[in-house]
N, C-alpha and C positions, 0 to 999 in steps of 0.2 A: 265290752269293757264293764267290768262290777265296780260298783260304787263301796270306798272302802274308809268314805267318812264314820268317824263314829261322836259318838253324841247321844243325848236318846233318842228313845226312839219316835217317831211321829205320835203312835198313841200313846207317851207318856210324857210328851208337849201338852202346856197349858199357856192360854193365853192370859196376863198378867193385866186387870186393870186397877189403876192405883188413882187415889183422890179422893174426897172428900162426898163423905154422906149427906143430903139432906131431910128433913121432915117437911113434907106438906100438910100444909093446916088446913082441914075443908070445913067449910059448916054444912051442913044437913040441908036438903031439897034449897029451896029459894030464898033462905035465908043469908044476909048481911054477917060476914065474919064474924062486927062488934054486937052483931042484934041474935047471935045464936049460945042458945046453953050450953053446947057441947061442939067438940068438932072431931072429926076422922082425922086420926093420924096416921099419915103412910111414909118410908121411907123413900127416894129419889132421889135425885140431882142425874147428871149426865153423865158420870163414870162411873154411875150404881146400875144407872139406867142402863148402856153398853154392855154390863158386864152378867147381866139379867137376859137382853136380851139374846147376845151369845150366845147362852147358856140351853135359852130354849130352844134355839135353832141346835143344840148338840154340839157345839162344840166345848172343849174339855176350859174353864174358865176359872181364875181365882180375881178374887179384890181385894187390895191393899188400902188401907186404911187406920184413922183411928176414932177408935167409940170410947165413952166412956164407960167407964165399970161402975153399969146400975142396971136397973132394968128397963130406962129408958135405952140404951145401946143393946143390951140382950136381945129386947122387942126389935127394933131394926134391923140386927143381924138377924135374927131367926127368920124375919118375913123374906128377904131375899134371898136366905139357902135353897 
């Protein structure tokens, strides 16, 4: 019996993850949030994170969401592409 579903095709299935970006704010080695000059900024949360890790395992992954239009959302999108 042939299979005579149609749809696409498996490699051009993407798994959709949708929800909401965040920034973690680090400070530098051993320092206190409020006692550091500067801090590392990284994009995350748990539907950025999912959709990352996917990704590196190979399988084919998009993320839905919304950034704003500056270059703090540029920066966040660009690091998780």
């Amino acid at each position: 019996m042939t299979n005579t579903a149609s749809g696409p095709s498996a490699a051009s299935r993407a798994i959709l993850c949708f929800g909401e970006m965040l920034l973690r704010l680090s400070p530098n080695q051993n320092e206190l949030l409020m006692q550091s000059p500067a801090l590392t900024v990284r994009p995350g949360g748990a539907e950025a994170n999912v959709a990352v890790a996917l990704a590196r395992f190979g399988a084919p992954t998009r993320m839905a969401t919304v950034l704003p239009d500056n270059a703090l959302g540029h920066a966040a999108r660009d690091e998780v592409r």
